[in-house]
C-alpha positions as CSV (number, residue, x, y, z in Angstrom):
1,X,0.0,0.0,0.0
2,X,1.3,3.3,-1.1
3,X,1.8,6.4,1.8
4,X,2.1,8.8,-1.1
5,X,-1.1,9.2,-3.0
6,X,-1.5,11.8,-5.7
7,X,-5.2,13.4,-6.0
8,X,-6.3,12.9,-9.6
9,X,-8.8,15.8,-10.3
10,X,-10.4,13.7,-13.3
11,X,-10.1,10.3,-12.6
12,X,-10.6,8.1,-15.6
13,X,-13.0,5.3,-13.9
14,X,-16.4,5.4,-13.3
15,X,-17.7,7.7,-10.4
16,X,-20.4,6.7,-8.1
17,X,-23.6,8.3,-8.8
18,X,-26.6,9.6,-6.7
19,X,-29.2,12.5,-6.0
20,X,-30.3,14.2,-3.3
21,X,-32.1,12.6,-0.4
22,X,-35.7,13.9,-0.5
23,X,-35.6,14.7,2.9
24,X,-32.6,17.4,2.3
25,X,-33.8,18.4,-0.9
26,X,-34.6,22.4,-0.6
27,X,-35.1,23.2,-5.1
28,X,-33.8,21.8,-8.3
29,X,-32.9,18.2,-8.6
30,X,-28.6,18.0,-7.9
31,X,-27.2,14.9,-9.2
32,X,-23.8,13.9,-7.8
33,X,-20.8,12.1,-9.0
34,X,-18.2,10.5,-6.6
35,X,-15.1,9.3,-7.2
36,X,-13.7,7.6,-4.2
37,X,-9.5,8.2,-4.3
38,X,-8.0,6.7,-0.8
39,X,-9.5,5.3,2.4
40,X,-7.6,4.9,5.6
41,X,-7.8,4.3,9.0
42,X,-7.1,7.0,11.6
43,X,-5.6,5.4,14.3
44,X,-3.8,7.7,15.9
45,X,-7.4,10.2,16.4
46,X,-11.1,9.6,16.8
47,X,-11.8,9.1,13.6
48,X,-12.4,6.4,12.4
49,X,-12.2,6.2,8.5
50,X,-10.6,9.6,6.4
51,X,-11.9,9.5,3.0
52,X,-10.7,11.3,-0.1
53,X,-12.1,12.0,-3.0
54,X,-13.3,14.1,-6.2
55,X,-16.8,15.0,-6.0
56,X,-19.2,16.5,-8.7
57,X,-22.7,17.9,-8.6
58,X,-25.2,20.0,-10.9
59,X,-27.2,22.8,-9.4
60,X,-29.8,22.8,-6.7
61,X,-30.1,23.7,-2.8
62,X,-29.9,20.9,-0.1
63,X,-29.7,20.6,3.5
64,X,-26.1,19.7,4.7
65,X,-25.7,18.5,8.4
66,X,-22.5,16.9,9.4
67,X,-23.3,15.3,12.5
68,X,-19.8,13.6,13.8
69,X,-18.3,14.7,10.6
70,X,-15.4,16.9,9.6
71,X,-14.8,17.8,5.9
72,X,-12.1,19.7,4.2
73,X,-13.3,21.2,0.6
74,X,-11.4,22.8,-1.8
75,X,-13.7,23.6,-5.2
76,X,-11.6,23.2,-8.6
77,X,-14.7,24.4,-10.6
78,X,-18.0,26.1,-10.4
79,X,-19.6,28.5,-7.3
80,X,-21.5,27.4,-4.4
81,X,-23.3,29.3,-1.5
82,X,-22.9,27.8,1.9
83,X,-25.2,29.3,4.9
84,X,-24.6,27.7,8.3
85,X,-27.9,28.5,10.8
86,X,-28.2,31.4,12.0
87,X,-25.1,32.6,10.1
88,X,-24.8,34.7,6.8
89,X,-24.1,33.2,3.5
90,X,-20.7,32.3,2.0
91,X,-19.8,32.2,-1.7
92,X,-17.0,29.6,-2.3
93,X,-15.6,29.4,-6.4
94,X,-12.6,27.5,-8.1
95,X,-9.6,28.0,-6.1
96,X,-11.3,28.4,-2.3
97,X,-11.2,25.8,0.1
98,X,-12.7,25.3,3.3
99,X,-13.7,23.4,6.4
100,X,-16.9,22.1,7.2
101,X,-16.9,21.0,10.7
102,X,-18.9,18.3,13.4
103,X,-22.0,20.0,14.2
104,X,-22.4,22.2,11.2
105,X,-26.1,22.7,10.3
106,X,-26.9,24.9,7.1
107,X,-27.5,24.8,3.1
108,X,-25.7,24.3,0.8
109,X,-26.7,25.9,-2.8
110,X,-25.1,24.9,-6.3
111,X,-25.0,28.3,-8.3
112,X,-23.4,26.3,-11.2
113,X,-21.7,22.7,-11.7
114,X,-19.3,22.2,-9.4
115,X,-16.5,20.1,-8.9
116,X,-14.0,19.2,-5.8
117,X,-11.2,17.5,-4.0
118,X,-12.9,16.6,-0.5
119,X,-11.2,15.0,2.4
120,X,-13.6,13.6,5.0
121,X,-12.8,11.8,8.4
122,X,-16.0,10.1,10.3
């Protein structure tokens, strides 16, 4: 198993594909891509599993809760508006990253197809 492993931005296999859970759906109809890079165990932390990935989706507004969660984004395409509760609302583009962390409550909005390098430990 390899300790050094490059994040392809377009992987060539297939990703895994999915929509929006009704329950989280707020308008449009997102459809998302996933392409799973690297899994790992975090033995040395609380975590359990870090994950990391590409991840793709087509415009729409959703719920996004995190629960135990912690997620590191940094967009290579596309504009997004994040709003935690009770907090005012953040417009992320190609180039910004950013940190989503347990606990956070909010939406999430898809201003145009977007497109990401995530890293996600549960």
């Amino acid at each position: 198993m390899a300790l050094l492993v490059p994040v392809e931005t377009a992987p060539e296999f297939a990703p895994k594909e999915g929509t929006a859970a009704p329950d989280r759906l707020l308008e449009g109809a997102p459809a998302y891509k996933t392409w799973q890079l690297d899994t790992a165990l975090a033995e040395a932390a609380k975590w359990g599993t870090i994950r990391t990935g590409v991840w793709e989706t087509t415009e729409g507004k959703t719920i996004s809760i995190k629960g135990d969660t912690f997620e590191f984004c940094h967009i290579l395409s596309g504009r997004c508006e994040i709003t935690e509760d009770g907090g005012e609302p953040r417009i992320f583009g190609a180039g910004d990253s950013f940190v989503m962390k347990p606990g956070f409550k909010g939406t999430w909005n898809t201003l145009e197809p977007l497109r990401k390098i995530f890293v996600i430990a549960s």
